[in-house]
LUMGU-505919 format. One line per 3 residues: number of its first residue (from 1); their letters; for each residue x, y, z of N, C-alpha, C, O, CB. Coordinates in Angstrom, 1 decimal, padded with zeros to 4 digits, always signed. Glycine has a CB too. Example, Ala and Ser with C-alpha at 12.3 -4.5 7.8 and 13.67 -1.06 7.14 Angstrom:
LUMGU-505919
1) AS) +013.2:-005.7:+007.8:+012.3:-004.5:+007.8:+013.2:-003.3:+007.8:+014.2:-003.3:+008.5:+011.3:-004.5:+009.0 ~ +012.8:-002.2:+007.1:+013.7:-001.1:+007.1:+012.9:+000.0:+007.9:+013.4:+001.1:+008.0:+014.1:-000.6:+005.7
end
This chain:
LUMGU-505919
1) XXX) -010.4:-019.3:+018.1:-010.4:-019.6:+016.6:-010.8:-021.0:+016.4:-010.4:-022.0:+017.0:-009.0:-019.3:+016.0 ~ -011.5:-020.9:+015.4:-011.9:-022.5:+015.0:-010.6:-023.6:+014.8:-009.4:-023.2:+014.8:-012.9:-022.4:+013.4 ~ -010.8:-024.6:+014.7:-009.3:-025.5:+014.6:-009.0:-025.5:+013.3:-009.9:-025.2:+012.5:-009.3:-027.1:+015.1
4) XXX) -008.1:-025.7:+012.8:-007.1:-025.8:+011.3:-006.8:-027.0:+010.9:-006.1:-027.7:+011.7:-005.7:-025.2:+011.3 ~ -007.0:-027.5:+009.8:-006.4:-029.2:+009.6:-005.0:-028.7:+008.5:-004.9:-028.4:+007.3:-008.1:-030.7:+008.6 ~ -004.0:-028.9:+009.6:-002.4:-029.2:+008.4:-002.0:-029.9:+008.0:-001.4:-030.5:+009.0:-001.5:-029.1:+008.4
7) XXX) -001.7:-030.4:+007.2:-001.3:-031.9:+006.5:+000.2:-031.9:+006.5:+000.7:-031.9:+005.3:-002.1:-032.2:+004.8 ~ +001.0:-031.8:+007.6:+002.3:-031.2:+007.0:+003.0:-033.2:+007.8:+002.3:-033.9:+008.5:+003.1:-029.0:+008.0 ~ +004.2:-033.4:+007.5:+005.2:-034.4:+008.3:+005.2:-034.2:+009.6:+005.0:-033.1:+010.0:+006.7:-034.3:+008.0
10) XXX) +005.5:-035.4:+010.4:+005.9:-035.0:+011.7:+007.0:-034.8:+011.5:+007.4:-035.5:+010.5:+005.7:-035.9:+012.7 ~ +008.3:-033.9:+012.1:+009.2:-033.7:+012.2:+009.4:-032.7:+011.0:+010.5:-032.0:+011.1:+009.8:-034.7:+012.4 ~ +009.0:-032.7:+010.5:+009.3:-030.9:+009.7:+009.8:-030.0:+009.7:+009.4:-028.9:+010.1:+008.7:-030.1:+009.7
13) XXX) +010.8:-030.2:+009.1:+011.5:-029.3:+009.6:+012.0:-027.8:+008.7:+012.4:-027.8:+007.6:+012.4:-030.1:+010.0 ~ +012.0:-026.5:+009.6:+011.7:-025.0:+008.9:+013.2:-024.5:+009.4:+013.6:-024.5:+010.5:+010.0:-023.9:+009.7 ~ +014.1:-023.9:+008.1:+015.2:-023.5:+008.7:+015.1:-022.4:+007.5:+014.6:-022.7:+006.4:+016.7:-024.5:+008.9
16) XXX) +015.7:-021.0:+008.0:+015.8:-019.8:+007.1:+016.7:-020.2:+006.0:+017.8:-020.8:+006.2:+016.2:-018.6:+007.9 ~ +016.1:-019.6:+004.3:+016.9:-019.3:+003.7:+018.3:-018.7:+003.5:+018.5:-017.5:+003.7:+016.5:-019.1:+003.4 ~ +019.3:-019.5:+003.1:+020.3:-018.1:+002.7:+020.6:-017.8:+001.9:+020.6:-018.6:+001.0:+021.2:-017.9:+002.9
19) XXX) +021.0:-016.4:+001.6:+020.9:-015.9:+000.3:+021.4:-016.4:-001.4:+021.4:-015.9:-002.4:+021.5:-014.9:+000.5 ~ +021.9:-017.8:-000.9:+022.7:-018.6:-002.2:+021.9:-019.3:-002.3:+022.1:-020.1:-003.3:+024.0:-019.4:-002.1 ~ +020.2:-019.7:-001.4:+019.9:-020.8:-002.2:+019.3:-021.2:-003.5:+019.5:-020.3:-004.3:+019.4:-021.2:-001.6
22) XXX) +018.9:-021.9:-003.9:+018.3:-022.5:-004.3:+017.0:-022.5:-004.6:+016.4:-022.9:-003.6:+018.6:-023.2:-004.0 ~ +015.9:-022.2:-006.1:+014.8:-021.8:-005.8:+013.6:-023.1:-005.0:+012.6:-022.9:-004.4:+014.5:-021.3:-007.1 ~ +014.5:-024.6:-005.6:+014.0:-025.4:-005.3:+013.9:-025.8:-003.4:+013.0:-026.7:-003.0:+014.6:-026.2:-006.2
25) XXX) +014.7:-025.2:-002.5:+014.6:-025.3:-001.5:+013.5:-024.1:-000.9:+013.1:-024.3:+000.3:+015.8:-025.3:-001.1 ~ +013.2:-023.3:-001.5:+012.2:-022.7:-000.8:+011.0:-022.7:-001.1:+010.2:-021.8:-000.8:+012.4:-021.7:-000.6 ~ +010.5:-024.2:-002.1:+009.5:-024.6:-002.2:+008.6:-025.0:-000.9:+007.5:-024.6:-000.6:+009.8:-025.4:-003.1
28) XXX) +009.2:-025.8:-000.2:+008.7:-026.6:+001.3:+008.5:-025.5:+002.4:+007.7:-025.6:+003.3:+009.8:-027.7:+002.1 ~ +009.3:-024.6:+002.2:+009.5:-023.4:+003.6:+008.1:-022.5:+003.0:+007.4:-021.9:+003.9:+011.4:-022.1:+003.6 ~ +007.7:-022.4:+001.4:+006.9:-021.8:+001.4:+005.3:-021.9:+001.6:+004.4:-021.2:+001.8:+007.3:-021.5:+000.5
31) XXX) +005.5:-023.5:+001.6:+004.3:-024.4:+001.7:+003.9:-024.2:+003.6:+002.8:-024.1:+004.2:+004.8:-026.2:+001.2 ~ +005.2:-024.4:+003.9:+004.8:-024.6:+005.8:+004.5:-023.1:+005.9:+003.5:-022.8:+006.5:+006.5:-025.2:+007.3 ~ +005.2:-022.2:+005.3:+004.7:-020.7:+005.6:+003.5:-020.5:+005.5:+002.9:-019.7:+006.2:+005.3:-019.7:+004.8
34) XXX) +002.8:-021.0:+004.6:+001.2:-020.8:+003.5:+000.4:-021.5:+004.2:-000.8:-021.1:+004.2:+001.0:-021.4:+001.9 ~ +000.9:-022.9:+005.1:-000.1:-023.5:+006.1:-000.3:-022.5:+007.6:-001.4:-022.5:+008.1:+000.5:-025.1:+006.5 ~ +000.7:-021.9:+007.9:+000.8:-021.8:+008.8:+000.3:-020.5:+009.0:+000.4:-020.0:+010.1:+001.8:-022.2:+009.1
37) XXX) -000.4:-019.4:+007.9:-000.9:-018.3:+008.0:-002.1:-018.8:+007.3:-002.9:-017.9:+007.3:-000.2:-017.1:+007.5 ~ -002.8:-019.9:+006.7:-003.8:-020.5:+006.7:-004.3:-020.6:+008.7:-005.1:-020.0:+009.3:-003.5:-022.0:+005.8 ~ -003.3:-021.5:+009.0:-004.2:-021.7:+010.4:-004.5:-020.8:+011.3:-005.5:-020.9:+012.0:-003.6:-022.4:+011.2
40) XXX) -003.6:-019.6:+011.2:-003.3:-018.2:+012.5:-004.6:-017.6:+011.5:-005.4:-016.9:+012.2:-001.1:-016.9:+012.6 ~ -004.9:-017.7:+010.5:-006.5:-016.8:+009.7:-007.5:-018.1:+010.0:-008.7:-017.7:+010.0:-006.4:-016.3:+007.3 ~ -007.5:-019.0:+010.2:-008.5:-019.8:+010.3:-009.1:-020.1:+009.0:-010.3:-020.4:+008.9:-009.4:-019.3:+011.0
43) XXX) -008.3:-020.1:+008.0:-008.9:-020.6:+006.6:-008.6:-022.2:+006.1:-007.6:-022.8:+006.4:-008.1:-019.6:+005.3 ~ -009.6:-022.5:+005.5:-008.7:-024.2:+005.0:-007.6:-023.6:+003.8:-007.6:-022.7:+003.0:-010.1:-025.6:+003.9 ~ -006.8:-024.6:+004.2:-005.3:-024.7:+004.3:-005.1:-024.7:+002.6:-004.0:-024.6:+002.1:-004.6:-026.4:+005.2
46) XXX) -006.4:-024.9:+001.8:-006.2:-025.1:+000.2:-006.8:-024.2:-000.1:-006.8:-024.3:-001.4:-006.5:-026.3:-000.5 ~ -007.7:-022.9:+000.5:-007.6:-021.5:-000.1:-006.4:-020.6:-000.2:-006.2:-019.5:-000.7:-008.5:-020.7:+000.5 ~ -005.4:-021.4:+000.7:-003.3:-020.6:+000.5:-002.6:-021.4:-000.8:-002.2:-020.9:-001.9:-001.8:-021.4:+002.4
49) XXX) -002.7:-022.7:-000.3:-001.6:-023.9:-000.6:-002.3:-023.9:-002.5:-001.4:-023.8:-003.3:-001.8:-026.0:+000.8 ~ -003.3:-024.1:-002.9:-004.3:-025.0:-003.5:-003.8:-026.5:-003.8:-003.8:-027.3:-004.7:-004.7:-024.4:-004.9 ~ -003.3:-026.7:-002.3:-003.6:-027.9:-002.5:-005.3:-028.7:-002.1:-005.9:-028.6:-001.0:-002.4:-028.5:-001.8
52) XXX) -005.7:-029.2:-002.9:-007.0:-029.9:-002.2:-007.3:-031.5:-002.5:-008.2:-032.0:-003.0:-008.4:-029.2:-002.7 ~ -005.9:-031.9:-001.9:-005.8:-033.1:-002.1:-006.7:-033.6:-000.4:-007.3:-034.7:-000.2:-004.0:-033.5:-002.5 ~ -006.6:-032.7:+000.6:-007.1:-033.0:+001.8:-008.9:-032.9:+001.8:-009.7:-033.5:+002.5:-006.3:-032.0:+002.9
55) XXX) -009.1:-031.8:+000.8:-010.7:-031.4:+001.4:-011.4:-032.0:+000.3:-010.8:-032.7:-000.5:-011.2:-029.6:+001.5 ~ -012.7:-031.7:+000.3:-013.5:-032.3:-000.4:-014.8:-030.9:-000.4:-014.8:-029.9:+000.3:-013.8:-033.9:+000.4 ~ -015.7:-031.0:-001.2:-016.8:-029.6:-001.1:-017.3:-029.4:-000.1:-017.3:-028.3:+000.5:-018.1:-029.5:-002.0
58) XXX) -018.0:-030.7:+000.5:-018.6:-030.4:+001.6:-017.8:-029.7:+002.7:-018.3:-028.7:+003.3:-019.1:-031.5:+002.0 ~ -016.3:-030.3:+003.1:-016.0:-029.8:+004.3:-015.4:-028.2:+004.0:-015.1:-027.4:+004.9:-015.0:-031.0:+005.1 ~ -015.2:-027.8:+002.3:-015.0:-026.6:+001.6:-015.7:-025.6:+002.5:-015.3:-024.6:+003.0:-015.5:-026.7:+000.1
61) XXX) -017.0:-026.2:+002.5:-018.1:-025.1:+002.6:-018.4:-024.5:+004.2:-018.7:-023.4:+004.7:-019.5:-025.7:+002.0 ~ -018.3:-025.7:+004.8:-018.3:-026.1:+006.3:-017.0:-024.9:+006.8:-017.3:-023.9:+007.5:-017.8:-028.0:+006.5 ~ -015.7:-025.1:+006.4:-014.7:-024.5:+007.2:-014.6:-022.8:+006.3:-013.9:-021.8:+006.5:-012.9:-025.7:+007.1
64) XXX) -015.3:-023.0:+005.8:-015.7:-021.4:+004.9:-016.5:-020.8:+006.4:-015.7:-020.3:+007.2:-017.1:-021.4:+003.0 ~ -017.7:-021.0:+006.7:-018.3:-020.0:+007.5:-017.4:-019.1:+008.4:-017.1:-017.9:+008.3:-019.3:-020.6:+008.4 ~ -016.9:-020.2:+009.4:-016.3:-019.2:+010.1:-015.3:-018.3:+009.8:-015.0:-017.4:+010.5:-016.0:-019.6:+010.9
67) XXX) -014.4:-018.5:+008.5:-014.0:-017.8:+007.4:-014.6:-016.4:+007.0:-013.9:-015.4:+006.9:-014.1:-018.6:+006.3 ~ -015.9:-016.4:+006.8:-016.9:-015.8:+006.5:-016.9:-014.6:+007.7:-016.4:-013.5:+007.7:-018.0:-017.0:+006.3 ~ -017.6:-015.1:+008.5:-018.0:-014.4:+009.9:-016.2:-014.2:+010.2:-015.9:-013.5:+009.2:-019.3:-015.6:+011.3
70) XXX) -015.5:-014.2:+010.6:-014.3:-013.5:+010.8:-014.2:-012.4:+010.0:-014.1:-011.3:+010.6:-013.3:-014.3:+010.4 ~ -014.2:-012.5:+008.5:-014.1:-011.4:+007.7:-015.0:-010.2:+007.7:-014.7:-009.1:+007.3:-014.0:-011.9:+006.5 ~ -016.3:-010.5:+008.2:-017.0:-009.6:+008.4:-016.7:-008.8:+009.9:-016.8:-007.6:+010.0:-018.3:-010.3:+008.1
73) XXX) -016.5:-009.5:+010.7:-016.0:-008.7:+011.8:-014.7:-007.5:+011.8:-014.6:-006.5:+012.5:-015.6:-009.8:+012.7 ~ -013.9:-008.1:+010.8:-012.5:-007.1:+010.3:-013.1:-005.9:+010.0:-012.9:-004.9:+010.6:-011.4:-007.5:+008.8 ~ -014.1:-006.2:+009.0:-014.3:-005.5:+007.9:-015.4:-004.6:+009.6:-015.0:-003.5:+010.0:-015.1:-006.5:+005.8
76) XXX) -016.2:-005.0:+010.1:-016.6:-004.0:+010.4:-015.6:-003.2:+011.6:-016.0:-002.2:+012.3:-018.0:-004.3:+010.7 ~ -014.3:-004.0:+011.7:-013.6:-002.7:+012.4:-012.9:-002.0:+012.1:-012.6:-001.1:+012.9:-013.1:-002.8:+013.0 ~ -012.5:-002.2:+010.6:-011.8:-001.4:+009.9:-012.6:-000.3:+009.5:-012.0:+000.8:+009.2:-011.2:-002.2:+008.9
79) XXX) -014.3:-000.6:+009.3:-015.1:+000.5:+008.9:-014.9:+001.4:+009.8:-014.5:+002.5:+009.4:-016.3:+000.3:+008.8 ~ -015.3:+001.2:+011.4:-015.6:+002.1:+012.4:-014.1:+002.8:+012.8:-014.1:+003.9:+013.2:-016.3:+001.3:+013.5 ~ -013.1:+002.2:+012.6:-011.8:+003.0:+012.3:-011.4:+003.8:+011.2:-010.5:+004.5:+011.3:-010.7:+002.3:+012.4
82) XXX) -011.9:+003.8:+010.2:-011.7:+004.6:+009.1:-012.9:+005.6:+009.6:-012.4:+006.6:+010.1:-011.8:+003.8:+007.4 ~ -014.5:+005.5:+009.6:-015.1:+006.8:+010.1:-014.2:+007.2:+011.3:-013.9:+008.4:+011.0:-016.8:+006.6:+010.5 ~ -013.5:+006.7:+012.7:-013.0:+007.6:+013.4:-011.9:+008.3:+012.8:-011.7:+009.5:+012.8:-012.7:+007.1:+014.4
85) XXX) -011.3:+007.5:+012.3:-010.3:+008.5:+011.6:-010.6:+009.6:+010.7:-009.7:+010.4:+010.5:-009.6:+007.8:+011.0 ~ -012.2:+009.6:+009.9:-012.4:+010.9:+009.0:-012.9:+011.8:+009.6:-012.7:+013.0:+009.3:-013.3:+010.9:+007.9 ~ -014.0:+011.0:+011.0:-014.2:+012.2:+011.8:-012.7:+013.0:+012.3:-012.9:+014.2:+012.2:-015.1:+011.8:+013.1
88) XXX) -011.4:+012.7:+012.7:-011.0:+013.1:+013.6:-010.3:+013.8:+013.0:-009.5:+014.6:+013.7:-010.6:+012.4:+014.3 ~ -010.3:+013.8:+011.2:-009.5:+014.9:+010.7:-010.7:+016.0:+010.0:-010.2:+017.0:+009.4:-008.4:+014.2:+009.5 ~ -011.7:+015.8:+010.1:-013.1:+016.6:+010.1:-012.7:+017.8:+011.1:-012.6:+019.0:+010.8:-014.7:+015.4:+010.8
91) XXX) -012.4:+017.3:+012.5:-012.5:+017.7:+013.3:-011.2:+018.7:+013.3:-011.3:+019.9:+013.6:-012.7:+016.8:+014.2 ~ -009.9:+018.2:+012.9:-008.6:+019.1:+012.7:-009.0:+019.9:+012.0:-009.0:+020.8:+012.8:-007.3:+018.7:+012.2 ~ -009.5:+020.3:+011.0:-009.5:+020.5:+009.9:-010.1:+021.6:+010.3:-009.7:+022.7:+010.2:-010.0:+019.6:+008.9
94) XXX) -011.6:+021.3:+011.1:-012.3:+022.9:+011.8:-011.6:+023.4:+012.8:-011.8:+024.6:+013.2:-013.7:+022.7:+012.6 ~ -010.6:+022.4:+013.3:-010.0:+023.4:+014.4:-008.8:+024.6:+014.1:-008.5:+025.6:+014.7:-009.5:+022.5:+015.5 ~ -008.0:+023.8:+012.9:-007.1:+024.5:+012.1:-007.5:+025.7:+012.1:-006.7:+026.5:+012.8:-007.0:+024.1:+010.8
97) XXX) -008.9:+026.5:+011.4:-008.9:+027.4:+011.0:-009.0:+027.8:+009.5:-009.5:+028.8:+008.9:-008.3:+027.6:+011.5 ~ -008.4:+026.9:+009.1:-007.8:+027.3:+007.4:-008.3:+026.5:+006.5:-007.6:+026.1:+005.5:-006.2:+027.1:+007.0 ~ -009.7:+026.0:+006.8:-011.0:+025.6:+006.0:-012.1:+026.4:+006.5:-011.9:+027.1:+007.5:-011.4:+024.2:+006.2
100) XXX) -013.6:+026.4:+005.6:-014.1:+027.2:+005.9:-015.3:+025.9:+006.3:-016.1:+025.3:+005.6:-014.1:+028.6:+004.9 ~ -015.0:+025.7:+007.8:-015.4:+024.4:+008.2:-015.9:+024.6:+010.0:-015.1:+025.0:+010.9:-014.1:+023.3:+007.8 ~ -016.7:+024.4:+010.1:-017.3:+024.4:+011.6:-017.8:+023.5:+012.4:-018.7:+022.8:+011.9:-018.2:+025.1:+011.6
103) XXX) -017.4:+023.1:+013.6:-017.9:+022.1:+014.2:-019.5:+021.8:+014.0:-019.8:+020.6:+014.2:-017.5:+022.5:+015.5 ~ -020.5:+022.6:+013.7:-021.8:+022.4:+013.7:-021.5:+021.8:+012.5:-022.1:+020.8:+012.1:-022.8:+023.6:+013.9 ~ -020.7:+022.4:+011.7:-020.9:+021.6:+009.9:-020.7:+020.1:+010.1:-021.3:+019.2:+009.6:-019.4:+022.0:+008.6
106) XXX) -019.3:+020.2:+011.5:-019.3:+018.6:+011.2:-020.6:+017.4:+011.9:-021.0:+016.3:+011.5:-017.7:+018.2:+011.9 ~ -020.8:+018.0:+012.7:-022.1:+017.5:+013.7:-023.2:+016.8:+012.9:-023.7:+015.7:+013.0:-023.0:+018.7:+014.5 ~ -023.2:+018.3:+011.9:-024.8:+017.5:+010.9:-024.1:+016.7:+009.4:-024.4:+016.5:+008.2:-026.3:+019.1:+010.1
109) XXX) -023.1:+016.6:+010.2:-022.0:+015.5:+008.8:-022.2:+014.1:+009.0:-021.6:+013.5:+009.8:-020.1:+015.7:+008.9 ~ -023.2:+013.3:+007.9:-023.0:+012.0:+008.3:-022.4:+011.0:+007.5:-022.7:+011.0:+006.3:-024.1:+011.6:+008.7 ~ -021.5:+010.0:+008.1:-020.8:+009.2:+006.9:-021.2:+007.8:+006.9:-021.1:+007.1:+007.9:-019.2:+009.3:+007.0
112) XXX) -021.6:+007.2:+005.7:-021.9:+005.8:+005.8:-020.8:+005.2:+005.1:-020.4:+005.9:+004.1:-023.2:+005.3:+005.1 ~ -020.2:+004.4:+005.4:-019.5:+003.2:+004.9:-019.6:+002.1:+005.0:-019.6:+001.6:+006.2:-018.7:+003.2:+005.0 ~ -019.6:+001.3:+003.8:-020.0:+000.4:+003.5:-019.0:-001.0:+003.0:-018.8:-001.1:+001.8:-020.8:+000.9:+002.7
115) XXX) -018.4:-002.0:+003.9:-017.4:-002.6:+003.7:-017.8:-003.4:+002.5:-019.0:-003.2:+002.2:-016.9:-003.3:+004.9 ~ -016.9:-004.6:+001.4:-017.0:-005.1:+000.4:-018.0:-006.0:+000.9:-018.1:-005.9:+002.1:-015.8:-005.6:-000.2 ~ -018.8:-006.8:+000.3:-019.2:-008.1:+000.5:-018.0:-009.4:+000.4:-017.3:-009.6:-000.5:-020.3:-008.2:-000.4
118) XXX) -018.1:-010.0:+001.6:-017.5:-011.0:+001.5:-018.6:-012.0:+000.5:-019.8:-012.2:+000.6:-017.1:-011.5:+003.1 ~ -017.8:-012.5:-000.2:-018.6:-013.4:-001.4:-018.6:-015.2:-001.2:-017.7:-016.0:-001.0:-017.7:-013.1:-003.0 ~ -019.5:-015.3:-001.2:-019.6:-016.8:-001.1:-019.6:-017.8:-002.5:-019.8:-017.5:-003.7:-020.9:-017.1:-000.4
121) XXX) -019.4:-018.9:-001.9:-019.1:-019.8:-003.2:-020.4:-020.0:-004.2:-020.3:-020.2:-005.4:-018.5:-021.2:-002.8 ~ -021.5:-020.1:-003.5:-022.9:-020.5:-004.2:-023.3:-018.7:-004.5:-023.7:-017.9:-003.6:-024.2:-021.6:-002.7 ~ -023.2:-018.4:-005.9:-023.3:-017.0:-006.2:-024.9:-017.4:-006.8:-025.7:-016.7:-006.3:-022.0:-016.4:-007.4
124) XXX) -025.2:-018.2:-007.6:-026.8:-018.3:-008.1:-027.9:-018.8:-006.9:-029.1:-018.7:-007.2:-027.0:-019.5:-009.3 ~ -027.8:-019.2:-005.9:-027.5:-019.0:-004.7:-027.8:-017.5:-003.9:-028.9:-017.1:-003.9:-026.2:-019.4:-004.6 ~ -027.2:-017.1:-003.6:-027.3:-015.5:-003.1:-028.0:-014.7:-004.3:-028.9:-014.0:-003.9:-025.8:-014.8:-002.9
127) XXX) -027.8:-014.7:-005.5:-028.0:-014.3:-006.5:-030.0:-014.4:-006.7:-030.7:-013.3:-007.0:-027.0:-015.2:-007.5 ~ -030.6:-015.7:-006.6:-031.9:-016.3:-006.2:-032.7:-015.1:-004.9:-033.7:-014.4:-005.0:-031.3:-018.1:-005.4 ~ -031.9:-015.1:-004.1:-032.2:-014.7:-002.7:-032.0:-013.1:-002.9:-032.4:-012.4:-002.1:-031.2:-015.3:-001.4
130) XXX) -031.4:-012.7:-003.9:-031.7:-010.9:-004.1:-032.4:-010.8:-004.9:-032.9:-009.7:-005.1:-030.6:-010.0:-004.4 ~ -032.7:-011.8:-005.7:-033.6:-011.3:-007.0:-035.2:-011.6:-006.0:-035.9:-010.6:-005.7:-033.4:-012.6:-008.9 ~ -035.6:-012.8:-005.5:-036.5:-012.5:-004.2:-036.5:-011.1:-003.7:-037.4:-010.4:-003.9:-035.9:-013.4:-002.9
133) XXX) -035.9:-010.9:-003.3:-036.0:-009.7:-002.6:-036.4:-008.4:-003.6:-037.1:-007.5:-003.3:-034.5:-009.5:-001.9 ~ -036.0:-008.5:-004.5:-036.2:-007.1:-005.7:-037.1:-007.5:-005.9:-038.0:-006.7:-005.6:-035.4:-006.6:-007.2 ~ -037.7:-009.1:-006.4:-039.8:-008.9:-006.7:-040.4:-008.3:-005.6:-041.4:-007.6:-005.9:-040.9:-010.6:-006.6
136) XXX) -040.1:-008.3:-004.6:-041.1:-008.3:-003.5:-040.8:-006.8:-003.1:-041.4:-006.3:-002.1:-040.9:-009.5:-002.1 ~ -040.1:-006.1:-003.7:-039.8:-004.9:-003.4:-038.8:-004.4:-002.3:-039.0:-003.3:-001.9:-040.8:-004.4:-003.3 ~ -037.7:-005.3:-001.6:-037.2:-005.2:-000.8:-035.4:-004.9:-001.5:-034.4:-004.7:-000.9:-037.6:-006.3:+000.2
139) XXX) -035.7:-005.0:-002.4:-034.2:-004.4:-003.1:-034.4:-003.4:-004.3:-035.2:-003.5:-005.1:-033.2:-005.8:-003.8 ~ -033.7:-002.6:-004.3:-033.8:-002.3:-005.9:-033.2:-002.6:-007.0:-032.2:-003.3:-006.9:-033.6:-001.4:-006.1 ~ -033.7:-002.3:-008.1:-032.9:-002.6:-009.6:-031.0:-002.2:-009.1:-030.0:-003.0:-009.3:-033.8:-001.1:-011.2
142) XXX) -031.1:-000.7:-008.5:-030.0:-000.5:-008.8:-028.9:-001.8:-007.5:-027.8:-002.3:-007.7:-029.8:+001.3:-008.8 ~ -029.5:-001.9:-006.7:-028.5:-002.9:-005.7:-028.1:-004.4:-006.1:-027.3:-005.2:-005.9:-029.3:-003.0:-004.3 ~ -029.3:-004.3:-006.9:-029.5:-006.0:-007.3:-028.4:-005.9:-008.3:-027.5:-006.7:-008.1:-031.4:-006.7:-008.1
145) XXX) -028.1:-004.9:-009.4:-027.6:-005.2:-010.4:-025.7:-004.9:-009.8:-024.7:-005.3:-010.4:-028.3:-004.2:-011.6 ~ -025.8:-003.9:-008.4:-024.5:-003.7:-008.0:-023.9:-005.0:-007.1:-022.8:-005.2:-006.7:-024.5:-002.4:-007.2 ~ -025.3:-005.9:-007.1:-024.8:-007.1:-006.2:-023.6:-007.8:-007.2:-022.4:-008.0:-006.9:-026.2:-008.2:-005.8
148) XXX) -024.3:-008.0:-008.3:-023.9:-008.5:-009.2:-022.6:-007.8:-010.3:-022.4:-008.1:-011.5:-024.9:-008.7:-009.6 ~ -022.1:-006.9:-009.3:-020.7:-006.0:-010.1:-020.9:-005.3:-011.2:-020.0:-004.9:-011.9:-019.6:-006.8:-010.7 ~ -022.2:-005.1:-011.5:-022.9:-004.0:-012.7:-023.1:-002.8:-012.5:-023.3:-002.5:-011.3:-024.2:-004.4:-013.3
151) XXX) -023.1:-001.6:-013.5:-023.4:-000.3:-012.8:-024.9:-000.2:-013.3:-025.3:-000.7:-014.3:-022.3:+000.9:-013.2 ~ -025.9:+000.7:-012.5:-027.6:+000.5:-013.4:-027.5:+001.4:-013.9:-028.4:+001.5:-014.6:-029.1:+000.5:-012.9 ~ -026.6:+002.6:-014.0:-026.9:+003.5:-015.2:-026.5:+003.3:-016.4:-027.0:+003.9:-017.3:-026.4:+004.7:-015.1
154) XXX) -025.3:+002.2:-016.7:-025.2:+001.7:-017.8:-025.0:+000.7:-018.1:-024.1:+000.4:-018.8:-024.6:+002.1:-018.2 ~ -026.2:-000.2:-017.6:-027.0:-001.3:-018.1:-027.8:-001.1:-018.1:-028.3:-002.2:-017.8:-027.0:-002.2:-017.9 ~ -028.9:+000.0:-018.1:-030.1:+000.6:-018.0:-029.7:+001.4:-019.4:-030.5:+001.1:-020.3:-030.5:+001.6:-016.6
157) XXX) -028.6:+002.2:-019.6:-028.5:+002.8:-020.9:-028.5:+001.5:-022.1:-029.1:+001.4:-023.2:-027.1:+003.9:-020.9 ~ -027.7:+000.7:-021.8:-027.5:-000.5:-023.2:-028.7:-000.9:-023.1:-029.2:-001.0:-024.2:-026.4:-001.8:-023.2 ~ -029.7:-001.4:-021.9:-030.7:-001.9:-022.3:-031.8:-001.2:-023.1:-032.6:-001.9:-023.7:-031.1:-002.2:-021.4
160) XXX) -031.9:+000.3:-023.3:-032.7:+001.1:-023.6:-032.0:+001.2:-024.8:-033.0:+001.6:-025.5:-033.1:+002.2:-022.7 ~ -030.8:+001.2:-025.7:-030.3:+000.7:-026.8:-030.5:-000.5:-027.6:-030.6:-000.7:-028.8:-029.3:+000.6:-026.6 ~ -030.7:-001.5:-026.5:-030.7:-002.7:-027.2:-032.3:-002.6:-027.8:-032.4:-003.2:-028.9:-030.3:-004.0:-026.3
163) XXX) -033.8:-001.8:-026.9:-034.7:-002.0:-027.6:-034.8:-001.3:-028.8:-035.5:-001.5:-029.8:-035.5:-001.8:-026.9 ~ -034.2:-000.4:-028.6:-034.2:+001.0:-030.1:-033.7:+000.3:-030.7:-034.4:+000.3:-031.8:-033.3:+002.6:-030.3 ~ -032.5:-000.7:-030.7:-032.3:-001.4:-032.1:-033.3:-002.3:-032.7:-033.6:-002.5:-033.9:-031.2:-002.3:-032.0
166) XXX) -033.9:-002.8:-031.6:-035.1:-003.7:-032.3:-036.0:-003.7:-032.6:-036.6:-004.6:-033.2:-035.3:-004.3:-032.0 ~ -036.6:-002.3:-032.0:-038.0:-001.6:-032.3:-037.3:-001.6:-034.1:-037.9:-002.3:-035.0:-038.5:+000.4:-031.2 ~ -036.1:-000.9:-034.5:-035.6:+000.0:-035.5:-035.4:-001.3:-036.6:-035.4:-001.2:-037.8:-034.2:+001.1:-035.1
169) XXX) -035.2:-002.6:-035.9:-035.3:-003.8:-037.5:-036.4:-004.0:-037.5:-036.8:-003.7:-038.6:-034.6:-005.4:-037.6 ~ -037.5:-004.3:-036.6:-038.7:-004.9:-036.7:-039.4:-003.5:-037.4:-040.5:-004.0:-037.6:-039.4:-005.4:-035.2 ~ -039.4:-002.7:-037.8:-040.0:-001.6:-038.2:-039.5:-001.7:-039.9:-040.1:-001.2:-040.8:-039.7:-000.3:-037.3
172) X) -038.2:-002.3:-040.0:-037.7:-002.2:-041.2:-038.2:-003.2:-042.2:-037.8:-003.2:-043.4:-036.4:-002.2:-041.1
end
């Protein structure tokens, strides 16, 4: 794992709540808790805490990558365990009997899954670099606009509204 910068006291000290305390005492326990699953994830310490009295943008962006590439590695194992897991109930499911389901069915059964995008901070940025890609024909309308959390069937319908309204004043 990449290294972690914690800004905590030397001598710091972490002792369990008990059930009488005080909300104000488990302010600090919550903070060393929030650094300390910052470091075991490899995230800077002020995407938990917000504190960002330590970072600055540049080193923001810097301790993001490997942030970045971590999350994409989860995400593609959690993919390849969720398809094992649909094949493997694909597979009960034909063996049961009590679907009307066949091992050849499942054979020519193919499943794509597609984990979230991990999102970066520079969105006009990425945003630049997909619309590139849709001039030149390497994306489509509909991906470009899903990059961007839109659906294209209905912002393709409001757009084809918004001209009928305006064909319909300019005519008036």
């Amino acid at each position: 794992r990449s290294g972690t910068i914690l800004t905590t006291n030397h001598g710091t000290e972490i002792q369990f709540l008990q059930p009488n305390t005080n909300f104000g005492d488990a302010v600090p326990l919550g903070r060393v808790l929030l650094l300390c699953t910052a470091a075991g994830a490899g995230l800077p310490e002020f995407m938990l805490t917000a504190n960002v009295s330590e970072g600055n943008f540049a080193s923001t962006l810097v301790s993001e990558g490997p942030f970045h590439k971590a999350m994409r590695w989860e995400q593609s194992q959690m993919v390849s365990e969720d398809k094992r897991i649909l094949l493997q109930a694909l597979r009960h499911a034909a063996e049961s009997g009590q679907f009307d389901l066949t091992q050849a069915d499942i054979d020519r059964t193919m499943i794509e899954l597609k984990p979230p995008r991990v999102q970066t901070r520079n969105r006009k940025e990425d945003f630049d670099v997909n619309h590139k890609l849709w001039e030149s024909h390497g994306l489509s309308m509909k991906t470009l606009l899903a990059s961007e959390g839109h659906e294209y069937e209905s912002e393709h319908a409001q757009g084809c509204a918004e001209v009928e309204e305006r064909c319909i004043r300019e005519d008036s």
